[in-house]
N, C-alpha and C positions, 0 to 999 in steps of 0.2 A: 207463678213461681216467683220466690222472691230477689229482686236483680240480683242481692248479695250472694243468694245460693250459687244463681247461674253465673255470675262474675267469678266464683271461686272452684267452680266447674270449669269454667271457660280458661280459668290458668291454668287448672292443671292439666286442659287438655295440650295448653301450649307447651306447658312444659313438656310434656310427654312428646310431644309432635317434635320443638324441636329439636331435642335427643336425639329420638330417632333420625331424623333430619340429620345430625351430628355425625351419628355413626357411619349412616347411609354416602355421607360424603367422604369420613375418614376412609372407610374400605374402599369407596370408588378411586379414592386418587391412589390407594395405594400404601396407604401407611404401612408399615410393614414394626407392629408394638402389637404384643399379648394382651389382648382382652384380660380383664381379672375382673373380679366381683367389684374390689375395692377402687377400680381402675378408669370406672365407669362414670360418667359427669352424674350429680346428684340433683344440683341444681345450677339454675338460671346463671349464678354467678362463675359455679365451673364455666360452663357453654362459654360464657364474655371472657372469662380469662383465657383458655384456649384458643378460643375465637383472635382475639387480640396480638396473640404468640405469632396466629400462622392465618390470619386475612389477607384474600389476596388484596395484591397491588396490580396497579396499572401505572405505567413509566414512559414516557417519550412525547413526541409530540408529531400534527399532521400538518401540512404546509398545502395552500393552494395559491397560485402565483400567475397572474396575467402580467403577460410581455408584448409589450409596444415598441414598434421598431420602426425608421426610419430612416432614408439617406438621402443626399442631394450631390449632385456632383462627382458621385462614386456608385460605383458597384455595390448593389446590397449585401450585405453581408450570412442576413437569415430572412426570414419571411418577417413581414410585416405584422400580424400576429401569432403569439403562439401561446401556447400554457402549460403550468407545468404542478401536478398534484403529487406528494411523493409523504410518505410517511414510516418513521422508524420509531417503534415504541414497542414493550416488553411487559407479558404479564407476567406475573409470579403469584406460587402460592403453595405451600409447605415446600415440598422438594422439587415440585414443576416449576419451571422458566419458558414462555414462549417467547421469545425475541419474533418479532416482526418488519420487514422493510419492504415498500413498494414505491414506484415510482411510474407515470403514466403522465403521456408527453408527444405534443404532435410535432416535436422536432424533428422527428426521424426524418422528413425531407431535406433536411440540412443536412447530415449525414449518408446521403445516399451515395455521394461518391467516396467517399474516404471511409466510412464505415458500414459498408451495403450488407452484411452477414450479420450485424453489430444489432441488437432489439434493445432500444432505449423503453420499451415499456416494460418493465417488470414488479415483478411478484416473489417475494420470499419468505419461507419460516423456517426456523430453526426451533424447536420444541427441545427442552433438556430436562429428565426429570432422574436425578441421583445422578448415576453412570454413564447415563445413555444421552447423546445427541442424532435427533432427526435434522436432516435439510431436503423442503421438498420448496418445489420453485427455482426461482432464479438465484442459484448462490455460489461461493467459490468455495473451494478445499487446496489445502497445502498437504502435498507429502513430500516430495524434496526438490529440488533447485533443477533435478534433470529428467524430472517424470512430469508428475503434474503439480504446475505452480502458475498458482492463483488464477486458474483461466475460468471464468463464468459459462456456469452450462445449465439447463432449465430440465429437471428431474430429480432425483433422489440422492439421498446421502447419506450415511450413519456413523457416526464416534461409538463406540462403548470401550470404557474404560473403567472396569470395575477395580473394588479391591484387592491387589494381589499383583502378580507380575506382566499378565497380557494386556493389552489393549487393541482393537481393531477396527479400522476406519473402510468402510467402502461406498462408491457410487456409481452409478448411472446416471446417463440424459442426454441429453443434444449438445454438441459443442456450439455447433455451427447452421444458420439455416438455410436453406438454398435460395440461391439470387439467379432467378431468371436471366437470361442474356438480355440487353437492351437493344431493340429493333430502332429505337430513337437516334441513335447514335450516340448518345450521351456516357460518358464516361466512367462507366461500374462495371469492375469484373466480375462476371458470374461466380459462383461457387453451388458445390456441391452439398448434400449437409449431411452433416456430420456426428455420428453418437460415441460416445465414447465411454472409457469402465474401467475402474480401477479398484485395486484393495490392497492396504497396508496393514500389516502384522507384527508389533512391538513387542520385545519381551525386555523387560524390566531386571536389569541385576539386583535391586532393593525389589521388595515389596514395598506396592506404591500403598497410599491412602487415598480412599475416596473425594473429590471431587467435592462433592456435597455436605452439607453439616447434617449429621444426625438428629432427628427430632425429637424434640423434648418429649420426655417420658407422661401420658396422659394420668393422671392420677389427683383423686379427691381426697380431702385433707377428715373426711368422714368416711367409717366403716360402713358396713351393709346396717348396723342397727344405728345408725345414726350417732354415734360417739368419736370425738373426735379421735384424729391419730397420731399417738405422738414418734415424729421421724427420728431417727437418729443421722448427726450429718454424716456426713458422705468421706469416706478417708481423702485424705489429698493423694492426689495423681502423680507419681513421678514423670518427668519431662522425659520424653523420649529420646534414647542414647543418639541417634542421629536424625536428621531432616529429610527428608524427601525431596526430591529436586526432576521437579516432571520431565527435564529437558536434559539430562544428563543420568551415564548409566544405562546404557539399550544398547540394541541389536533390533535392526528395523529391516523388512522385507516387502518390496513393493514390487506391483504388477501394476500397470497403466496402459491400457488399450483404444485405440480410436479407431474407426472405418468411416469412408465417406458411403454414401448411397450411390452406386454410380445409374440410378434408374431415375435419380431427384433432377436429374437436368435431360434436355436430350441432346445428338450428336453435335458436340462442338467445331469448330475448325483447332487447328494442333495450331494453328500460329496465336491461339491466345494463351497458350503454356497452361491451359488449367484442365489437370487430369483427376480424375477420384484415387484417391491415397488410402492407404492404409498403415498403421504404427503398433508395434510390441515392445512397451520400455521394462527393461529387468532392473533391480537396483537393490543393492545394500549398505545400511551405513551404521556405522558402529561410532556409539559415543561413551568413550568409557574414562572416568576417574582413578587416578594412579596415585594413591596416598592423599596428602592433606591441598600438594599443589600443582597435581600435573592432571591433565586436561587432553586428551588424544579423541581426533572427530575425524572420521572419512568417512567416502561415497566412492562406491563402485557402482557405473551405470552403463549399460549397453541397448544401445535401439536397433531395434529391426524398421526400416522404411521404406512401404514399395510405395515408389513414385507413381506408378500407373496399376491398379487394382484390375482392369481391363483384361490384362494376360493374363490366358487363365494356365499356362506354361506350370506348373508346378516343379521348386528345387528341392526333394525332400535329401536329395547328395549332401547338401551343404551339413556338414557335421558341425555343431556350434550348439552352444547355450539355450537358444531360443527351441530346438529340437523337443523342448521340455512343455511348447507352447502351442505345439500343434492340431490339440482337441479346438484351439478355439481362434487361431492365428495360423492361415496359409500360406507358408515360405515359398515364394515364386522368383522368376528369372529376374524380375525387375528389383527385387530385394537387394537393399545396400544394408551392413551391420555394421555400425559404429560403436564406440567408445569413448566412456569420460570417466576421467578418476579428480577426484580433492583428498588431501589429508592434511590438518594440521596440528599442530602439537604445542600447548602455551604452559606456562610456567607463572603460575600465579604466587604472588608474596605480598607480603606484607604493606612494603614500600615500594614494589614496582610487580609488572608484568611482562615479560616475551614473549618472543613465538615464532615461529617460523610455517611456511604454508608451503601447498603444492600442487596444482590444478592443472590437467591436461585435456583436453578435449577436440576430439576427434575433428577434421575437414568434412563437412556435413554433416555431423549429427546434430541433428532436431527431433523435437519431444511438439506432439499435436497436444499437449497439454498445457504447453504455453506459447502468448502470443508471440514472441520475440526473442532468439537465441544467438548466444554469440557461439563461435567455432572457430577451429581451426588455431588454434592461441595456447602456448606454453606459459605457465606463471609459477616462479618461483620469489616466496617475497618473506620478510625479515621485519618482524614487529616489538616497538619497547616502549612504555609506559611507565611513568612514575607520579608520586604526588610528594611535595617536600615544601617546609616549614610550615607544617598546621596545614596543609590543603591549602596553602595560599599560593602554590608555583604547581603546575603542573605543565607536564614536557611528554608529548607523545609523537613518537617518529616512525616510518616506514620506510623501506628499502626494497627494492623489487627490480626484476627483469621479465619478458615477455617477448614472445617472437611467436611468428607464424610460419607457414608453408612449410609443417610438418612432413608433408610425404616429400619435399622436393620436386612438387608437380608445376608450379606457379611464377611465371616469371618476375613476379614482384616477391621477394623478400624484405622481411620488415622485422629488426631489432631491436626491443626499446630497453632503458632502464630508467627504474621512478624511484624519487624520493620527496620525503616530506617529513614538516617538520609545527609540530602545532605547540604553541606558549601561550599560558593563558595566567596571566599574572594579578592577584589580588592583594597589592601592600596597604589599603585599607579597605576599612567597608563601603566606604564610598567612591572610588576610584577601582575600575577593572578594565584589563588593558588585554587585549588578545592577539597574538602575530600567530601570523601561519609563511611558511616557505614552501612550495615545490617545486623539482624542477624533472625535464624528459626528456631524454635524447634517447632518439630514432634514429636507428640505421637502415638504409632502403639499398638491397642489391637489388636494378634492374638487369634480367637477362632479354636479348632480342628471341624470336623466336626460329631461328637459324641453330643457337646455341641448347632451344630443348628438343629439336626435333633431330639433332646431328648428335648428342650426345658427347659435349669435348669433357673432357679430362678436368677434372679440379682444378689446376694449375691456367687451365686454358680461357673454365667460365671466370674463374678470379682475373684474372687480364685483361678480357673481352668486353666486361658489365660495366655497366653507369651503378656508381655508388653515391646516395644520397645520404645526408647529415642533416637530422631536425632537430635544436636542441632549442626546449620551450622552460623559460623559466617564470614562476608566478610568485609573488608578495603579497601580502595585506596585514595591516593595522587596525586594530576599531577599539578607539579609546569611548570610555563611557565613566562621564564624571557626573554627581550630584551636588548641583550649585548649590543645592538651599532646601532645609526640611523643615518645616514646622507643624503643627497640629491642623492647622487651616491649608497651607500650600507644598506647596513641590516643585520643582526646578531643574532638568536635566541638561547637558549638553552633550552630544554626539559626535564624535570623528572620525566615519571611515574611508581609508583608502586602500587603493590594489595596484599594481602595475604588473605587466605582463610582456612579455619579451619571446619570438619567436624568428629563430634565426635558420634558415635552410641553406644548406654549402654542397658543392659538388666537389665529388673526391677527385677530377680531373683541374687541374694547375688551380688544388684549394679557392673555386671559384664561389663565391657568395652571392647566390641567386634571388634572396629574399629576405628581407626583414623588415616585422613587424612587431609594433609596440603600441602597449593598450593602457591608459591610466582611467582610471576611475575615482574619483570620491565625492564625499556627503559630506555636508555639515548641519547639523540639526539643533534648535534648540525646543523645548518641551514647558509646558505650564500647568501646571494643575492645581484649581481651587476648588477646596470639597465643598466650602459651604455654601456655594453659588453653584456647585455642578460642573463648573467651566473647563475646558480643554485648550490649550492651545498647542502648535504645533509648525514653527517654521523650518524651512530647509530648503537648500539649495547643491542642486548634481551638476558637477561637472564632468563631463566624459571625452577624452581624446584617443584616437589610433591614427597611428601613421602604416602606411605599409604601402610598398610598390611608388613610392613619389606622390604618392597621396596623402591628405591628410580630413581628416572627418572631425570635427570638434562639435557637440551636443552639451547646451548648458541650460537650467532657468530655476525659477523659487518654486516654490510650492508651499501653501499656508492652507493649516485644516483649522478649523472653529468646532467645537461639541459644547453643545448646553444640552442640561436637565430642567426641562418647564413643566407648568403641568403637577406640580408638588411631586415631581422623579418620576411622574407616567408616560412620559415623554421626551425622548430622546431625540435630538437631532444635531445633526451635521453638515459643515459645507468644506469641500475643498477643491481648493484654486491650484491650477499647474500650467506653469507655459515653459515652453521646451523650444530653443530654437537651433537648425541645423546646418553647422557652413562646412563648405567643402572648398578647401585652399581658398579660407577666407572669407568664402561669397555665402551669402546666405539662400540658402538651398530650401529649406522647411523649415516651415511654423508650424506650432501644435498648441494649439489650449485648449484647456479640457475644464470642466464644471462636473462635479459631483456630488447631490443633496441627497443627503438620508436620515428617515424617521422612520422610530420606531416606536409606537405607542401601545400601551397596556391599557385595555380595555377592561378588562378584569385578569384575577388572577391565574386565568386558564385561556384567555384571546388576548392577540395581541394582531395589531395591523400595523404594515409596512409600508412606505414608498419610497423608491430608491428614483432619482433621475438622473441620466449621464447627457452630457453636450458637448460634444467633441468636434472643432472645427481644424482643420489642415490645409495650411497654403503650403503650395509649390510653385517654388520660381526656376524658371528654368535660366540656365549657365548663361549664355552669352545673351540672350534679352532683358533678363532678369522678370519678365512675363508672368503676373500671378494667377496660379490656376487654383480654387479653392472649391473645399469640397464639407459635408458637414454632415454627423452621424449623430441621433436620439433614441436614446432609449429608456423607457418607462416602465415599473415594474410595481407593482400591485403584490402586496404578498398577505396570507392571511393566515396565523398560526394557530393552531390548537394545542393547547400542550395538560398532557393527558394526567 
């Protein structure tokens, strides 16, 4: 056969192949555009141009990192070595997005007392194609400030938020894993482990818009008989009477549920306080827009929390909210039901902002959806905002009061009121100057425990109590001026300072128990030469607080050096810190520290690092002045991919 024949066989078999090929993939991902005769790629060149619009991408990068550790003199601080592989990068490709992040690491023996439930190896994906987000692995979700917020759990999860006015978010997984009791003795609280499950349900006052762009329409500029097509253009679009605004404009409805396993551990002693728990959080929040400048956002939240899941006592008496909960949440004797409300309401304009807020939240409510809850706190607080002459003054202030021992059960009472006040002044372009004020004074009624358990008379516990007075007041300045600009260099100088004031008084013959005072400041000056690469970077901390007839004063320089060698492949750094510490006077610690780092580009997709730290600490003790010194290394190997 003649190669030409089969060479012109052999395209058009390609061609055909990958067409085919073409569509095969269009309809697997999903395209969701009308097939038409005309609609169809022709040739080789459609395929590339297409091809071109919507090829996928790869994006991010993978890190693998050896750590070397060392101490003398001191206690070590982590293991000697350890490593650390973690990587975040995202494919794409027409409407699909896979985000990826994982991270795998044998530090976890460093964390076994402080974070023993806590799994530093993990695994996450988030796939998003149009509407819809998947999270399966290790990942966090937000639904509001008193259900579930931002606590990491390893199992499933889904967004979909299509065109129009719903949107719904729900998951599963493990909050928590179980921690064995330790027979060592060594210091880790057991825990239970724990799964947890929630779903939120949005309804939109607009109709929202998609998420996603819409894909370009597939179409060949040739008919079925091969002639070309002449288009007519496309009328112009009018702009849409208003905007979409994903975060304002709703009615939100959430359910948040956790349970410990109480079979994941066996019979504890009660003197370690760790019981299996179980939580039902209800919650609604409405964020709605009231003409061109009002702004109204609350949250209604109520928890159901049985401290000990063990009783199997059941309260179905209790008449309340959570009644609505019961296919899948057992209301029991040990159940406590709390409360928390927010509302706040802002006033936006042109030249300035207000606002006023209001947050209550119940004496033990807690949400197993996040790590760390405050309670038992009243807040009512007072917000103003402006910007004046050209955006070059801006003045933002707050006002506010806060107190606790809502139910009147507690023998500490605690009053505060806050204010503050933020200036941020730009009278040229090279000079920008920032003060901030605030100050907080706390009221503290102590009552004995005579006066909660006798129940005296208002007139009796106001008599009776220790009344405390905490008024903290704080300053700072940070001037930031530009010495010198040219096309070759640069030249900054920095000033910042803070002072801080903290005064405690007893209401009994106005006695002054406590004062302390903190000053801080920096001076910095900056260098930069582009044509050489060069960085420079002096500066020097001063720090003093007095309090109690004591006084602690921390000062010393610190200079960084960066060059670019290597024709800009290589990056490196050094910088020099010495820090010394007297205490009425006497010098107390030394600190110097050493810190090299490079970073070099290997090519345009590797890059390798070495970071080195040297950190040495004397200590003298007070009346011999005896130096006891100690010294800590660490080395770090890092090796990037980037995708």
């Amino acid at each position: 056969m003649n190669p030409n024949v089969y060479k012109r066989k052999y395209s058009t078999y390609l061609k055909q192949m990958m067409c085919c090929g073409w569509l095969v993939v269009w309809f697997a991902i999903g395209g969701n555009c009308h097939v038409y005769a005309q609609n169809t790629p022709q040739s080789l060149s459609d395929v590339k141009r297409m091809w071109d619009q919507k090829k996928p991408r790869l994006d991010g990068s993978v890190d693998i990192s050896q750590i070397f550790y060392g101490a003398s003199g001191t206690e070590a601080l982590r293991q000697p070595y350890s490593y650390l592989v973690s990587g975040d990068f995202s494919f794409s490709m027409f409407n699909l997005a896979i985000p990826v992040s994982f991270s795998f690491t044998n530090q976890n023996a460093d964390f076994q007392g402080a974070l023993p439930s806590f799994d530093l190896n993990q695994f996450g994906i988030r796939p998003t194609y149009k509407s819809v987000t998947l999270y399966a692995g290790h990942n966090s979700m937000f639904f509001s400030p008193y259900t579930m917020n931002g606590h990491i759990f390893l199992g499933a999860g889904v967004e979909v938020r299509p065109k129009g006015r719903w949107s719904v978010s729900a998951l599963y997984g493990r909050f928590q894993k179980s921690v064995q009791p330790d027979s060592l003795g060594n210091d880790v609280l057991p825990a239970y482990r724990r799964m947890g499950y929630g779903t939120k349900v949005r309804y939109h006052f607009k109709r929202r818009q998609p998420k996603y762009k819409e894909m370009l329409e597939i179409a060949s500029k040739y008919d079925k008989n091969g002639d070309e097509i002449v288009r007519k253009p496309a009328p112009p679009v009018a702009p849409p009477k208003s905007t979409f605004n994903e975060e304002e404009d709703y009615l939100e409805m959430i359910y948040f549920g956790a349970t410990d396993n109480a079979n994941s551990l066996p019979a504890l002693p009660d003197s370690l306080g760790v019981k299996p728990e179980e939580n039902a959080v209800l919650s609604a929040r409405l964020n709605k827009r009231i003409g061109k400048h009002w702004l109204f956002e609350s949250e209604v939240a109520s928890s159901a929390l049985t401290r000990d899941k063990r009783i199997e006592t059941k309260d179905p008496s209790e008449d309340n909210l959570f009644r609505l909960t019961d296919p899948i949440f057992t209301r029991r004797t040990s159940t406590a039901y709390y409360n928390a409300y927010k509302a706040s309401l802002n006033f936006n304009a042109q030249l300035f902002t207000a606002g006023v807020g209001y947050e209550r939240i119940d004496p033990g409510y807690r949400t197993l959806g996040a790590y760390f809850f405050n309670n038992d706190l009243e807040n009512i607080t007072v917000n103003f905002s402006t910007r004046l002459f050209k955006n070059k003054l801006s003045i933002t202030t707050n006002l506010g009061t806060q107190r606790n021992n809502l139910d009147d059960d507690q023998l500490n009472t605690l009053r505060r009121g806050v204010g503050s006040v933020n200036v941020n002044f730009m009278p040229h372009p090279k000079l920008n100057i920032n003060a901030a004020y605030s100050g907080f004074q706390s009221f503290s009624q102590i009552r004995t425990r005579f006066d909660q358990l006798n129940q005296l008379t208002p007139l009796d516990r106001y008599r009776d109590s220790l009344k405390f007075t905490q008024i903290s007041q704080n300053a700072s300045l940070n001037i930031n001026y530009e010495l010198a600009r040219s096309r070759t260099s640069q030249q900054y100088l920095n000033i910042n300072g803070s002072y801080q004031i903290a005064d405690n008084q007893q209401s009994v013959g106005n006695i002054q128990t406590d004062i302390s005072r903190f000053y801080n400041s920096n001076v910095s000056y900056s260098l930069s030469i582009r044509p050489l690469g060069f960085n420079a970077v002096v500066a020097f901390d001063f720090n003093q607080n007095v309090a109690q007839n004591l006084s602690n004063r921390i000062l010393g320089p610190t200079l960084m050096l960066k060059k670019l060698l290597l024709e800009q492949k290589l990056q490196s750094s050094l910088t020099l810190s010495q820090n010394n510490s007297y205490t009425d006077g006497r010098l107390s610690d030394s600190i110097f520290n050493v810190r090299w780092s490079n970073g070099y580009n290997v090519a345009r997709q590797h890059m390798l690092s070495l970071n080195a730290i040297w950190l040495t600490r004397t200590r003298y003790e007070q009346t011999t002045q005896a130096a006891q010194k100690a010294s800590e290394f660490t080395l770090t190997f890092k090796y990037t991919f980037v995708l």
